[in-house]
C-alpha positions in Angstrom: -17.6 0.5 -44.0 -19.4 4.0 -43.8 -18.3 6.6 -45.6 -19.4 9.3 -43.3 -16.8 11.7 -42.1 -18.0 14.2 -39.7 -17.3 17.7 -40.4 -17.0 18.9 -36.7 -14.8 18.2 -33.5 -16.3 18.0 -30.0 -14.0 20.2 -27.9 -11.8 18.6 -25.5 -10.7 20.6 -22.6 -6.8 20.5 -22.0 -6.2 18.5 -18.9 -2.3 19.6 -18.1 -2.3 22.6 -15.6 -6.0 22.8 -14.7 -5.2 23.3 -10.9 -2.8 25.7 -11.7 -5.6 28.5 -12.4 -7.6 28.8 -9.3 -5.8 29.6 -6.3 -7.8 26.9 -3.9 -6.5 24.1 -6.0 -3.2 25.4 -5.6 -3.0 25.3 -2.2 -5.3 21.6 -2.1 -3.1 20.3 -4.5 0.2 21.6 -2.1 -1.7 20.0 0.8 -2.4 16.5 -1.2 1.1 16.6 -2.9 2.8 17.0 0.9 1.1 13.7 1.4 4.1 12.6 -0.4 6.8 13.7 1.3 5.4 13.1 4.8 5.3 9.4 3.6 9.2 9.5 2.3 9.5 11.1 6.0 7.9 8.3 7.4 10.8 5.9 5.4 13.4 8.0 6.5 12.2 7.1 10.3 11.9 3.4 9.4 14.9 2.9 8.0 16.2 4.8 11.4 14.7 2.3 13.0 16.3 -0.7 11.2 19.9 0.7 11.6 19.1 0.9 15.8 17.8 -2.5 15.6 21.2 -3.7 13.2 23.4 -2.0 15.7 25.0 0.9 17.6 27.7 1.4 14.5 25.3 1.3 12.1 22.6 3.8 14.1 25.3 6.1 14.4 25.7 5.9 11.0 22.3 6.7 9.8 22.5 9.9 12.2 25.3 11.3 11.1 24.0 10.7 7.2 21.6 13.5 8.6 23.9 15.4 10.0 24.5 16.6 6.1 22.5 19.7 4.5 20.9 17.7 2.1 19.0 16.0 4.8 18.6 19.4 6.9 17.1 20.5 4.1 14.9 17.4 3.8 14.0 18.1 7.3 12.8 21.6 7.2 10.7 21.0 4.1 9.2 18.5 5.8 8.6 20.2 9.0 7.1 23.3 6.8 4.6 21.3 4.9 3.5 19.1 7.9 2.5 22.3 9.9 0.8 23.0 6.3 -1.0 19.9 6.1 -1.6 20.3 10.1 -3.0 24.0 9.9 -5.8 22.7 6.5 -6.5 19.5 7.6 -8.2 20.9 10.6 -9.3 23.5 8.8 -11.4 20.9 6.4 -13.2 18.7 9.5 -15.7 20.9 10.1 -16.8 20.8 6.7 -16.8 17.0 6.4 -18.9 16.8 9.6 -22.4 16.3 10.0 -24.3 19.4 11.4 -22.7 20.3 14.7 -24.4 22.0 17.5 -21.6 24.6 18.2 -19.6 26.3 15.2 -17.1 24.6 13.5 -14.5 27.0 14.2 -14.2 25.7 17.3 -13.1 22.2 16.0 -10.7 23.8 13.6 -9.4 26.1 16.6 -9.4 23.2 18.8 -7.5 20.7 16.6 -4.7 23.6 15.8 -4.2 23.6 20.2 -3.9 20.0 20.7 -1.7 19.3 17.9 0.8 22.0 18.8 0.5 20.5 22.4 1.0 17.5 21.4 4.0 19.2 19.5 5.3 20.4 22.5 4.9 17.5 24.6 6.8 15.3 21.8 9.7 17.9 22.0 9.9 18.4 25.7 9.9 14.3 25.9 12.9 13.8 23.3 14.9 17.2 24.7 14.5 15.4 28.4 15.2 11.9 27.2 18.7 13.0 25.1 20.4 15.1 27.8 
């Protein structure tokens, strides 16, 4: 057994918080962390679809569970921090692109039309399809 104690520490660098300090891993960790919720979203539309394939009673059932503000609430976070994750994502493809021959605000600018075209179409469907 060695007897040799050594007199100094190497510094470790606190890991708890570290995004918290610059203000672009804030927002990439928002964008990331709404990752999470989009995919409890996505459950929440499953199990929608469960309860219309169980039944009438029980789809009605389901819709009026999100009738209640808890899930109103659910809905508008979620709606906030998809347009979020919408508005960077499109706003990262350039970067991860090879060398384009036009500038990559274009692709950004581009994505941010057809998803809120899409949006719109999506809306306009459902509106048309539940009167």
């Amino acid at each position: 057994m060695s007897r040799y104690k050594p007199t100094l520490k190497t510094y470790q660098r606190p890991m708890a918080g570290w995004w918290t300090k610059n203000p672009f891993y804030v927002l990439y960790m928002i964008r990331e962390g709404s990752a999470v919720l989009l995919a409890a979203y996505a459950l929440v539309l499953l199990v929608g679809l469960a309860r219309l394939a169980q039944g009438e009673a029980e789809y009605e059932a389901w819709r009026a569970a999100l009738a209640s503000p808890l899930a109103i609430g659910f809905h508008l976070v979620a709606a906030a921090l998809v347009t979020y994750h919408s508005i960077t994502w499109f706003g990262v493809m350039p970067k991860t692109a090879p060398k384009l021959p036009f500038p990559g605000r274009l692709v950004t600018i581009g994505g941010w039309i057809t998803a809120l075209v899409v949006s719109i179409g999506l809306v306009a469907v459902v509106a048309g399809v539940t009167r």
